[in-house]
N, C-alpha and C positions, 0 to 999 in steps of 0.2 A: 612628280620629279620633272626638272626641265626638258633631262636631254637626256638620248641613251645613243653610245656611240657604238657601230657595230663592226668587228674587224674578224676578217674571215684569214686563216692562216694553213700552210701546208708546208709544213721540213721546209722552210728559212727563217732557222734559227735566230742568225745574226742579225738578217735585218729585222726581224721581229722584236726583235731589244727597242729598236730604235723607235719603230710603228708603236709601241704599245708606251713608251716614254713620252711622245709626243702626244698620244690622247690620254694618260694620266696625269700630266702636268700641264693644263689647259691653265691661262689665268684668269683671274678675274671671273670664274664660274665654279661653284662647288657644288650645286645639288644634282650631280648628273652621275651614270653609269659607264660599265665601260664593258661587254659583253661580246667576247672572244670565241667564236666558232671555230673549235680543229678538227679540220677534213681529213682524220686517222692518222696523224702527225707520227714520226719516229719519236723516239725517248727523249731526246735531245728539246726538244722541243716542249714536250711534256715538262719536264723538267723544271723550264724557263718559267712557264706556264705556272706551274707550282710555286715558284720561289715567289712572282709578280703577286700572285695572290694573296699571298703571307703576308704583305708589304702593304697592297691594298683592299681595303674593306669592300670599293665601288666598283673593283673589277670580278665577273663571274664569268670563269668559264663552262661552255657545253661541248664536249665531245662529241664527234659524228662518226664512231665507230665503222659505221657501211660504207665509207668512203662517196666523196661525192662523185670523182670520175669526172670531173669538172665541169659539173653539172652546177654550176656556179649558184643560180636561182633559188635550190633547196637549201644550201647553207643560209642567204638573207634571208630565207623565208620563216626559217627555225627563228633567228636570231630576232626579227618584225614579231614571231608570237613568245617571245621573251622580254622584248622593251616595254620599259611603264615611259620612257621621258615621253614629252609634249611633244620635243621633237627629233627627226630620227638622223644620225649619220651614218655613213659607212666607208669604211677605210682596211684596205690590203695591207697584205705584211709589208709588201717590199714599198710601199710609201711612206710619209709622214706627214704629220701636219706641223705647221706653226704654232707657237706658243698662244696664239689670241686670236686661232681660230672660230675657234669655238664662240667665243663671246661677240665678234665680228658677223658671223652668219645669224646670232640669236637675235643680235640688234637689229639685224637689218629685217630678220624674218618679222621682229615686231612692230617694226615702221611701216613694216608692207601689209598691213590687213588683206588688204585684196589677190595678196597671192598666197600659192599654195607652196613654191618650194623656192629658192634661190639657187645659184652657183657663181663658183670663186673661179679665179684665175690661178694657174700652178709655178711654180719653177720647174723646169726641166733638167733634168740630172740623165746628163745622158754616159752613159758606158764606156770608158776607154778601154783600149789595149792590154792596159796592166790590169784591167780589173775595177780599176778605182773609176768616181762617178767625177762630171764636170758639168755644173751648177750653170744653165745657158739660160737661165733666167724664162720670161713668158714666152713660149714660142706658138702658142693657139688661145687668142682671145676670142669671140665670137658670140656678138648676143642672137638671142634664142630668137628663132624665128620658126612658125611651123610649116613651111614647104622647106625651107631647107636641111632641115634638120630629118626630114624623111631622103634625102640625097646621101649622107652619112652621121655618125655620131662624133661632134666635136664635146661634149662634155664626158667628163672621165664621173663615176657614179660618188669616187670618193672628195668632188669636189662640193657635192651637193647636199644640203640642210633641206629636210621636207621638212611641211605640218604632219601632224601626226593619222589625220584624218585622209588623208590621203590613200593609205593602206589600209582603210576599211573598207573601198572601192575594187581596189588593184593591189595584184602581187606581181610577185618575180614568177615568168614562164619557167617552168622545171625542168623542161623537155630539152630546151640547151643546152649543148657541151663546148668546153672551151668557150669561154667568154659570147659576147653578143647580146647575154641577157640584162646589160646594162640599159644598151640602145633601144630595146625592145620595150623594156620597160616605159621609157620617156615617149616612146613612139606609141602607150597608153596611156599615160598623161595625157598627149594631143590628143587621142581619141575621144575622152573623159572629158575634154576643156578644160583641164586644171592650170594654173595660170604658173607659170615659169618666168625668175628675171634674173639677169646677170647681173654681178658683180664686180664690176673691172678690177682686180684687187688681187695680189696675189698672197693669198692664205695658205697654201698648200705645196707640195714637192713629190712630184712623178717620178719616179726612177722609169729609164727608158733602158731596156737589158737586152743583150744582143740575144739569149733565150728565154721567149717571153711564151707562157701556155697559150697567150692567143694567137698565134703564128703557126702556123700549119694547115695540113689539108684539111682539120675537122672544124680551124676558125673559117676559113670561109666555105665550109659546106653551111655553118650558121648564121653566117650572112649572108649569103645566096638565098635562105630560106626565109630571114626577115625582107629580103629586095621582095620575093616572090609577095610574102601575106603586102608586103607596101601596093605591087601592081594590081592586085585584087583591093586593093582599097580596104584592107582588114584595118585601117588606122584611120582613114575618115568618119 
């Protein structure tokens, strides 16, 4: 199989319509999957989840009954020992992709032998007043470089196409809550030497939400604790 895309979802229904429309209807690519982890989701959701199924043959969902507590990591980590594609994506509810995402990151992953993963550029949909989002276009471009990228994480995890080989090295740390274990991740790549390159291109759409899970005291208690394994050199 080429590709398996991985989308982790929690009670947002609505935009989960949207998330899941956008990696079902990829162009210009058919042999790929589409496997949807729910972190003990309300009914509502379940529902969605059901109806999408019915509709499509390539989408499988897995349930995570024990909830993950946003322990983010365990969810991709299910979803990595579920995928057959070549290559792996992963995409949140409350984002989407473009219609030629998909075929845009494969092309490029197959021109690039010598690397191990790419990343695209977003649109930024940021949150107004009324609720409704406004489309601010790229507002963080920034190719990969690895001392800086140990300073903060400018790549979002749903921008990024791996090889598959990748993940028979390194997983997602499990021990995170509330996000983090994105940057962690990448911050074992460099570890690993696994070769990273940007895409100036904008493939993808951030929703930026004025309540976001990784904004509070237990996201930077998780970043505080990836600064920390940085100043011990745990990523050199």
């Amino acid at each position: 199989m080429k590709a398996s895309i991985i989308i982790l979802t929690h009670n947002r229904s609505e935009l989960l319509k949207q998330a899941l429309n956008s990696a079902l209807n990829q162009k210009n690519i058919i042999d790929y999957e589409v496997i949807v982890i729910d972190d003990n989701s309300a009914n509502e959701t379940k529902h969605i989840l059901k109806d999408f199924s019915y509709k499509h043959s390539n989408l499988k969902v897995i349930e995570y009954t024990a909830g993950s507590n946003g322990q983010l990591g365990i969810l991709r980590n299910i979803g990595l020992r579920e995928a057959k594609g070549d290559y792996i994506f992963f995409l949140d509810d409350d984002n989407f992709y473009n219609s030629d995402f998909l075929f845009e990151m494969i092309k490029f992953l197959d021109n690039h032998e010598e690397i191990n993963a790419v990343y695209c550029d977003s649109n930024f949909l940021i949150e107004q007043v009324d609720g409704t989002f406004k489309n601010c276009g790229c507002l963080r471009s920034i190719n990969y470089d690895s001392k800086t990228i140990t300073q903060n994480n400018y790549i979002d995890m749903g921008e990024i196409g791996f090889k598959k080989n990748v993940f028979n090295k390194i997983q997602f740390d499990e021990s995170l809550a509330s996000a983090g274990e994105d940057w962690e991740f990448i911050l074992q790549m460099k570890k690993n030497k696994f070769e990273l390159m940007h895409y100036k291109k904008n493939l993808t759409n951030y929703r930026v939400q004025n309540k976001r899970h990784s904004n509070g005291e237990k996201h930077y208690e998780v970043i505080n604790e990836i600064r920390r394994r940085i100043e011990l050199k745990y990523y050199d």
